[in-house]
C-alpha positions as CSV (number, residue, x, y, z in Angstrom):
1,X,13.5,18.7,29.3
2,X,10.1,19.9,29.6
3,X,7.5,19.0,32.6
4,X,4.6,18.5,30.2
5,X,4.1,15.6,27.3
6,X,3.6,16.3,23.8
7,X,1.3,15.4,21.2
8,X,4.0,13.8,19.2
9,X,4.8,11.7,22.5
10,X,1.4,10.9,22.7
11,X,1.2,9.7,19.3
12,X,4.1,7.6,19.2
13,X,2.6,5.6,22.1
14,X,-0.5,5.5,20.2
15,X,0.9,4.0,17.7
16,X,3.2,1.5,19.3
17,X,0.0,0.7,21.1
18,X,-1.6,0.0,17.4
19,X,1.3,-1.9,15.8
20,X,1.3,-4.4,18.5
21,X,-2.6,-5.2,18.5
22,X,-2.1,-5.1,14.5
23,X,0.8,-7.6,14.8
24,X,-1.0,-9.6,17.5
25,X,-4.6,-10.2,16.2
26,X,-2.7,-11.0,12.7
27,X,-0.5,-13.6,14.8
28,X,-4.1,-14.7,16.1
29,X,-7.0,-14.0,13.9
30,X,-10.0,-16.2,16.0
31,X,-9.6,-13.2,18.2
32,X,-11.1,-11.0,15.7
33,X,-14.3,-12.7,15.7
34,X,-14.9,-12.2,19.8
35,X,-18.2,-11.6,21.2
36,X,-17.2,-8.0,22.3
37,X,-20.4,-5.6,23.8
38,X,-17.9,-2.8,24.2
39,X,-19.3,0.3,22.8
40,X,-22.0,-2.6,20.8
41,X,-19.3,-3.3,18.7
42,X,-20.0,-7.1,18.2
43,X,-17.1,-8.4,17.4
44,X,-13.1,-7.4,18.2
45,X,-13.0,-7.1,14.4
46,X,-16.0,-4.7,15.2
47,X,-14.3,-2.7,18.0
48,X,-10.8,-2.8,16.5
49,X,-12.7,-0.5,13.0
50,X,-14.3,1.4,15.6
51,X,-10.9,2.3,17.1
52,X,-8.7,2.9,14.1
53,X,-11.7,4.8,12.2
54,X,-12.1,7.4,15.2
55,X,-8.8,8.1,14.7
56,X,-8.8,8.4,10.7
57,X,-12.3,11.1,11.5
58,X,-10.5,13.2,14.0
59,X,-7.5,13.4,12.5
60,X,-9.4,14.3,9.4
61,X,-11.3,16.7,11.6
62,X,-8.6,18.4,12.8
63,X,-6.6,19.2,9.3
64,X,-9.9,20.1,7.9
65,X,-10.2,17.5,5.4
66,X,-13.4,15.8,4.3
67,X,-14.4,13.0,6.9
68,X,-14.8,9.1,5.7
69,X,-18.0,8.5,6.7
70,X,-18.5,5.3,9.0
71,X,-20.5,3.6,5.8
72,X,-17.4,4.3,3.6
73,X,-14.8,2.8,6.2
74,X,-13.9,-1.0,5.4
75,X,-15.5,-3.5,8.0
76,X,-12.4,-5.6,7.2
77,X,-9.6,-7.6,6.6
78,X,-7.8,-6.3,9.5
79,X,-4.8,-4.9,6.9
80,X,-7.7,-2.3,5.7
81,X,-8.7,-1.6,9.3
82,X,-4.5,-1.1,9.8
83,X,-4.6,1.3,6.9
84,X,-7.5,3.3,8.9
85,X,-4.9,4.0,11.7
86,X,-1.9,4.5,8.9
87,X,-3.3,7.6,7.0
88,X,-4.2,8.8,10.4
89,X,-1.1,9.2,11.9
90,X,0.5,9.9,8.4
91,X,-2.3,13.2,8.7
92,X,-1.4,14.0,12.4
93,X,2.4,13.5,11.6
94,X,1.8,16.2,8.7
95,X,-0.3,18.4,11.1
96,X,3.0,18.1,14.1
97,X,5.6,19.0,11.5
98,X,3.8,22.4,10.4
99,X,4.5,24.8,12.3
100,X,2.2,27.4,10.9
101,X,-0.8,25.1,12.1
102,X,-2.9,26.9,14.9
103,X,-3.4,24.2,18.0
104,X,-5.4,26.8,19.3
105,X,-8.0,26.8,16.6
106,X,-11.3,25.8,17.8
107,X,-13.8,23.2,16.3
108,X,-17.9,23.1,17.4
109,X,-19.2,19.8,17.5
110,X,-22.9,19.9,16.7
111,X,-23.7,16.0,18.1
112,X,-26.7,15.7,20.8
113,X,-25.2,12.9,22.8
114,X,-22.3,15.6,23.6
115,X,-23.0,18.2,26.7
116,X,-23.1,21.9,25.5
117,X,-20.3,22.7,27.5
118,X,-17.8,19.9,25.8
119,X,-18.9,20.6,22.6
120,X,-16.0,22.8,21.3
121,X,-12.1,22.1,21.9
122,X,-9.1,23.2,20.4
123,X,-7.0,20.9,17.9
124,X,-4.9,20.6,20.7
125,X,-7.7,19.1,23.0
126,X,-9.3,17.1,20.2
127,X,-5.8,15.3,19.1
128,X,-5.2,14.7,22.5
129,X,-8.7,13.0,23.1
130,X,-8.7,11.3,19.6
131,X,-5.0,9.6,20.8
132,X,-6.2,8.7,24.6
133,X,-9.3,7.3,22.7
134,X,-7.3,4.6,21.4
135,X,-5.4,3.6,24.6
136,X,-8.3,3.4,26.3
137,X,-10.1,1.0,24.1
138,X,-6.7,-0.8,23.5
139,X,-6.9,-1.5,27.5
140,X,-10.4,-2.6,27.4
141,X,-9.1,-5.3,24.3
142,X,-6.4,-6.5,26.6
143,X,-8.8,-7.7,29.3
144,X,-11.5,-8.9,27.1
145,X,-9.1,-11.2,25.5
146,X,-7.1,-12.3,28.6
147,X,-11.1,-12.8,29.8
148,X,-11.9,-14.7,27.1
149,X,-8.8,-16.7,27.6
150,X,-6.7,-15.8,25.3
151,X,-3.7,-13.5,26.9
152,X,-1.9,-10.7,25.0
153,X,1.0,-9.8,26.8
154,X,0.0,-6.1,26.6
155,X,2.5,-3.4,27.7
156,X,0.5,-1.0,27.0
157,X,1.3,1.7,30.1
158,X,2.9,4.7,29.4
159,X,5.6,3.3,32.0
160,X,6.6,0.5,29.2
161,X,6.5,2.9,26.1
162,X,9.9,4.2,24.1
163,X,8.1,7.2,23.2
164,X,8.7,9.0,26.3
């Protein structure tokens, strides 16, 4: 056994982390129309696309396909926002099993909000921050809806996961 975690760890507990908020906001869909200011979102429905499309882009990024622009990506039902997170982890699941892909290739962002010196990162770095993206946000949800009232029994430490 190995000290360190892997990407495909990481990702499994991303996406555990993605079928339960799938499974719960379809168990409860008021919750998808929240007030939610995170990120000026709007909405959960707003913040959930938000989340599963920043996945789908660096994912895309990554395995140098074209990117779905944020106009193109559905704003709903939650099953198209689900398929957002799908083809992503179906696109980083292809990029894990190759082992001829480089994870020490490097990628230049060219965005102004970003500081020069965080502006380039290899795959390696970028997966990494695309998957811890999506946990992150996932535990901002789980106190705006306990906030607003509406508990979600969220598990969602790594201590809790199967994937490690």
């Amino acid at each position: 056994m190995t000290a360190a975690i892997t990407l495909q760890e990481l990702l499994a507990w991303n996406d555990e982390a993605a079928v339960f908020w799938n499974e719960h906001l379809v168990a409860n869909p008021k919750l998808l129309e929240l007030p939610c200011d995170i990120g000026h979102a709007g909405t959960v429905q707003d913040f959930v696309r938000h989340i599963w499309g920043v996945e789908l882009i660096w994912a895309q990024r990554i395995a140098d396909l074209p990117r779905t622009a944020g106009a193109d990506m559905p704003k709903g039902p939650l099953v198209a926002l689900f398929g957002l997170h799908v083809l992503a982890m179906q696109i980083c699941r292809r990029l894990l099993a190759d082992p001829a892909h480089d994870w020490s290739q490097t990628i230049t962002l060219n965005y102004d909000w970003l500081p020069p010196a965080s502006r380039t990162g290899t795959h390696r770095k970028f997966l990494a921050h695309g998957l811890l993206h999506s946990q992150r946000h996932w535990a901002q949800l789980s106190t705006l809806v306990r906030e607003a009232g509406f508990p979600a029994e969220f598990k969602g430490d790594l201590l809790f996961s199967s994937a490690l």
